[in-house]
C-alpha positions in Angstrom: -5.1 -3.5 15.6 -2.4 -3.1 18.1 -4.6 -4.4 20.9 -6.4 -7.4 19.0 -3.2 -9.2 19.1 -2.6 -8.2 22.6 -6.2 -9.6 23.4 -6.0 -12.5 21.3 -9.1 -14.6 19.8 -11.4 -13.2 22.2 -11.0 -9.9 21.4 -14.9 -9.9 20.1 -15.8 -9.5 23.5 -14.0 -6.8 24.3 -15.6 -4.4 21.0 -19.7 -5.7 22.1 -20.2 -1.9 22.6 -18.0 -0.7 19.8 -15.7 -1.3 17.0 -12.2 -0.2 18.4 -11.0 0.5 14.8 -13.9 3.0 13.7 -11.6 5.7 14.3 -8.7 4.6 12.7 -10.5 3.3 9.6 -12.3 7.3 9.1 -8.6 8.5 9.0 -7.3 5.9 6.7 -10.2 6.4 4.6 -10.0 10.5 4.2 -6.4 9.7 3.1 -7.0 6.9 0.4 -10.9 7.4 -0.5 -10.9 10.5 -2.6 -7.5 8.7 -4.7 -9.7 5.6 -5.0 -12.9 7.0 -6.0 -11.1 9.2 -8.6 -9.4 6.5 -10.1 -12.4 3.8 -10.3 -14.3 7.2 -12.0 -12.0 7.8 -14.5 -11.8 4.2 -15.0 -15.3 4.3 -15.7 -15.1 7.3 -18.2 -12.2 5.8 -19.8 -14.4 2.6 -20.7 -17.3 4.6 -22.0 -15.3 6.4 -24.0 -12.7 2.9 -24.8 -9.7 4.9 -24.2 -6.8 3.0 -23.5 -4.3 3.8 -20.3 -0.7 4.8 -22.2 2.5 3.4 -20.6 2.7 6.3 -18.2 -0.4 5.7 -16.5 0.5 1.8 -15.6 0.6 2.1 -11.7 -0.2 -0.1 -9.1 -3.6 1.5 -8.8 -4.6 0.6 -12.7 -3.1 -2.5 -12.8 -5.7 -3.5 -9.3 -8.2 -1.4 -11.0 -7.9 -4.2 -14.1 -8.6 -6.8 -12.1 -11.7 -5.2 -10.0 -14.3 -2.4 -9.2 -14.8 -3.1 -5.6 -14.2 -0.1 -3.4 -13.1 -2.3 -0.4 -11.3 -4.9 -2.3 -9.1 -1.8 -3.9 -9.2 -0.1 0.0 -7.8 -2.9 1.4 -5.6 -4.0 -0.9 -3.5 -0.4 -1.1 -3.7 -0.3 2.0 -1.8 -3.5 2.8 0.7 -2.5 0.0 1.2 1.3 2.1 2.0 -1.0 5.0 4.5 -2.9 3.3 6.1 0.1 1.7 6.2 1.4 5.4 7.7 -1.4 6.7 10.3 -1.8 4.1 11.1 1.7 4.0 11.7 1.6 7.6 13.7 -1.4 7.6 16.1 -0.1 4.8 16.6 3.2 7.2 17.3 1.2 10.0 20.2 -1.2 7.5 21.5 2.0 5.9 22.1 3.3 9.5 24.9 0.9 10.2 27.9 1.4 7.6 28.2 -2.3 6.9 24.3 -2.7 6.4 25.1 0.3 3.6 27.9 -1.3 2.1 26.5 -4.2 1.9 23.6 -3.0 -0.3 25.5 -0.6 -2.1 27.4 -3.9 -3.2 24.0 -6.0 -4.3 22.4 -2.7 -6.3 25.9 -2.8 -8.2 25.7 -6.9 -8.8 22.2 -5.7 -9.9 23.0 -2.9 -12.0 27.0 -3.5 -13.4 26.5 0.1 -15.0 26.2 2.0 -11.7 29.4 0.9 -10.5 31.5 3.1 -12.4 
């Protein structure tokens, strides 16, 4: 993806002989196809049989499973959330690294959550 940007819009013309993301898209897909295929199956048993998901069970996945049974819809879909969660994760790391980043937050999860500051 990496080398797209770099590239710019004619990157078509340098993939004529071969998708450059083939690869990478056979290693996300071992990763998040066997989750995804699980779920959209038991999604399917669940409505044969009209059993309802309890509270526990309300993830991300079932609540994009609600809205659709399209493999790559749901593919694409986690994956962008993984990324975000990535990206987030890494920038928290990076704030919590500098003592005034972590105070900082400490502060706002207490304005959030007046119990926690005890």
């Amino acid at each position: 993806m990496g080398a797209r940007a770099w590239t710019g819009p004619s990157w078509q013309l340098f993939e004529i002989f071969g998708d450059a993301t083939k690869s990478d898209n056979e290693i996300v897909d071992e990763f998040i196809g066997p989750i995804l295929k699980g779920a959209l199956a038991k999604k399917q048993n669940n409505e044969k049989s009209d059993i309802k998901l309890s509270p526990e069970e309300d993830t991300m996945l079932n609540s994009l499973l609600s809205q659709t049974d399209d493999y790559k819809l749901l593919r694409d879909e986690t994956l962008n959330i993984l990324i975000a969660g990535e990206y987030q994760f890494a920038r928290n790391t990076e704030m919590f690294n500098h003592e005034r980043g972590f105070l900082s937050a400490r502060d706002t999860v207490r304005g959030q959550m007046p119990t926690l500051s005890n």
